[in-house]
One Martini backbone bead per residue (centre of mass of N, CA, C, O) as a GRO file, in nm:
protein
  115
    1UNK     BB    1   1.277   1.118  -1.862
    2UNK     BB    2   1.090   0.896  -1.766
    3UNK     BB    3   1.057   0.554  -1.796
    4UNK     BB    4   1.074   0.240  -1.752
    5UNK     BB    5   0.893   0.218  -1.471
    6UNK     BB    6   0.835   0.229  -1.114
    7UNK     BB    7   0.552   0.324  -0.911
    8UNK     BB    8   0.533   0.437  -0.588
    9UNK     BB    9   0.279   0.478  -0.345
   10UNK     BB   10   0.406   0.571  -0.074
   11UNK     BB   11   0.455   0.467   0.294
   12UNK     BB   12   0.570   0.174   0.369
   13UNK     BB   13   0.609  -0.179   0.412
   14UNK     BB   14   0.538  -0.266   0.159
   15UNK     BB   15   0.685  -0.082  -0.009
   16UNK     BB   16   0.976  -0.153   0.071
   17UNK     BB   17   0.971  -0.443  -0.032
   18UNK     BB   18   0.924  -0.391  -0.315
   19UNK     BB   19   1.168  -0.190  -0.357
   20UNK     BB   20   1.374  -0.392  -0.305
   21UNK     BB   21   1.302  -0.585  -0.492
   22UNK     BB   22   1.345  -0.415  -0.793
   23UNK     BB   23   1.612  -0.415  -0.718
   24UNK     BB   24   1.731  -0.664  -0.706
   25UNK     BB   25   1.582  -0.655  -1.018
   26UNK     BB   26   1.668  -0.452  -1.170
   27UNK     BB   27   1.426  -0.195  -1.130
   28UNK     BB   28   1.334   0.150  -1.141
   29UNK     BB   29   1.214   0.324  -0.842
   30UNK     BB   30   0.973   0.479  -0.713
   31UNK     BB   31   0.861   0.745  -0.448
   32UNK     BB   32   0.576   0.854  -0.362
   33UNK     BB   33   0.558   1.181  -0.172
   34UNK     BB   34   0.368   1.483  -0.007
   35UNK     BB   35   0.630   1.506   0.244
   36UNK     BB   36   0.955   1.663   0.237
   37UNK     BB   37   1.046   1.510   0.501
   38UNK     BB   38   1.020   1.217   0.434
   39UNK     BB   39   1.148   1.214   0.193
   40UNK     BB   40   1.420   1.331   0.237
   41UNK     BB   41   1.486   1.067   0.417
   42UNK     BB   42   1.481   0.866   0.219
   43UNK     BB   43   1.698   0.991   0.025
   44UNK     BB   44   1.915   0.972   0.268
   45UNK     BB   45   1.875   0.625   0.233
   46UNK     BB   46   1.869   0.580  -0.079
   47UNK     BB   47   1.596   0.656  -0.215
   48UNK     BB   48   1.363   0.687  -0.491
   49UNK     BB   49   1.232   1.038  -0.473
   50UNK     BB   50   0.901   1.175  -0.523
   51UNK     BB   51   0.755   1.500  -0.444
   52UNK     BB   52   0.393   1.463  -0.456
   53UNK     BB   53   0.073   1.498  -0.630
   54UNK     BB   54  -0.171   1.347  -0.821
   55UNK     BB   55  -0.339   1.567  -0.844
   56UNK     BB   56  -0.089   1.698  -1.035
   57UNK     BB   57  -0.035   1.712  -1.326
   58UNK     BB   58   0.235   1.791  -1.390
   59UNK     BB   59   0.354   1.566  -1.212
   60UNK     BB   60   0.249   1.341  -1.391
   61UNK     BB   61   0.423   1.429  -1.632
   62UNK     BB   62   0.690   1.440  -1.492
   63UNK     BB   63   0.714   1.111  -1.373
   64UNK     BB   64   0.575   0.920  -1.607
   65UNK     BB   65   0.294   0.771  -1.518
   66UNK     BB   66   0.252   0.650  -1.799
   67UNK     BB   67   0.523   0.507  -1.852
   68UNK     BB   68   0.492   0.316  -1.660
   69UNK     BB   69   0.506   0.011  -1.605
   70UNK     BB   70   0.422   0.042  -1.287
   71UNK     BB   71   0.177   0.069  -1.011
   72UNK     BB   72   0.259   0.050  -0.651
   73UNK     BB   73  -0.011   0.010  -0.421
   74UNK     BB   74  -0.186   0.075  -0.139
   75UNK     BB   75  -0.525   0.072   0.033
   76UNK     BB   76  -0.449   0.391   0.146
   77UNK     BB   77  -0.394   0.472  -0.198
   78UNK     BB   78  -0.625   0.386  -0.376
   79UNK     BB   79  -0.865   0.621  -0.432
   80UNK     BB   80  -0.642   0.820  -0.587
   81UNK     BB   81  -0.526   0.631  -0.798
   82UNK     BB   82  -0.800   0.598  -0.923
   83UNK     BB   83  -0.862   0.909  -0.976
   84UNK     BB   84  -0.693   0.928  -1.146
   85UNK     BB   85  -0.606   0.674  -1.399
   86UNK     BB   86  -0.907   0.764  -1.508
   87UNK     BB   87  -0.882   1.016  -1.633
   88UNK     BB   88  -0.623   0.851  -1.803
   89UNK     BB   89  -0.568   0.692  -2.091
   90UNK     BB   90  -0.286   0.630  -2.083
   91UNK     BB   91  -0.296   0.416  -1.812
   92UNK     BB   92  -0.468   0.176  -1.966
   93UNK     BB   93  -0.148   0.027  -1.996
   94UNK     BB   94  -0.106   0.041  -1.667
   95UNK     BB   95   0.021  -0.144  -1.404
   96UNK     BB   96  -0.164  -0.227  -1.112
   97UNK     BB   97  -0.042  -0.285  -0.814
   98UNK     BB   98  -0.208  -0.417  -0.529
   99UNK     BB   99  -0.162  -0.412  -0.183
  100UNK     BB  100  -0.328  -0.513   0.072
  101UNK     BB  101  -0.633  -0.561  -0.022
  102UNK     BB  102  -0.969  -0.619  -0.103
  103UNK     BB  103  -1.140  -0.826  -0.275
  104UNK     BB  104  -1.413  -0.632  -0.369
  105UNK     BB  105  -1.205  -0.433  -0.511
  106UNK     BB  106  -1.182  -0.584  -0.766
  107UNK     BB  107  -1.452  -0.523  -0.945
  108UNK     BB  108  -1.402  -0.288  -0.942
  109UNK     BB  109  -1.118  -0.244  -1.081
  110UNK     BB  110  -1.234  -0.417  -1.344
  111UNK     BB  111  -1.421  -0.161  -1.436
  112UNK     BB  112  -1.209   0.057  -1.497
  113UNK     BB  113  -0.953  -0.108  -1.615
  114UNK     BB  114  -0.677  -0.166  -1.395
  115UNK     BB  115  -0.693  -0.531  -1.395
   0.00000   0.00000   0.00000
């Protein structure tokens, strides 16, 4: 079972940077993709991936998306994860760090109990 881990959503330069700053710190990341043959490539690149959908329940549970430190998230997958995290009270505790977002929608974020 994950623990005290931190889940980065989707693959980008933003989640790259993030996901090496974290082992700098040591710090466990994984990075979630819904792609087979992206995550694959990941994986044999050296990073730790996690390949499924938010939308499935079964898979937020078994990632242990409640229990992580923290979701980094960047603004092509913010209304996913906002839209999973808000169904789920057991995410009210988990801090979502969302890179490269749009001012406007801190309002939002702020109103969900996100941020």
């Amino acid at each position: 079972r994950f623990k005290n881990h931190v889940i980065l959503l989707g693959w980008n330069n933003f989640i790259k940077s993030a996901y090496q700053e974290l082992k700098e710190n040591n710090v466990t990341g994984y990075i979630v993709v819904n792609n087979d043959e992206l995550g694959r490539r990941l994986m044999r690149e050296g990073y730790n991936v996690l390949i499924g959908s938010l939308s499935d329940s079964e898979f937020i549970n078994r990632i242990g998306l409640n229990d992580a430190e923290a979701i980094i998230i960047t603004y092509s997958n913010l209304t996913d994860t906002i839209l999973e995290c808000s169904r789920s009270e057991n995410t009210r505790n988990v801090k979502i760090i969302v890179l490269n977002y749009q001012e406007e929608l801190r309002t939002y974020l702020n109103r969900l109990g996100l941020i």
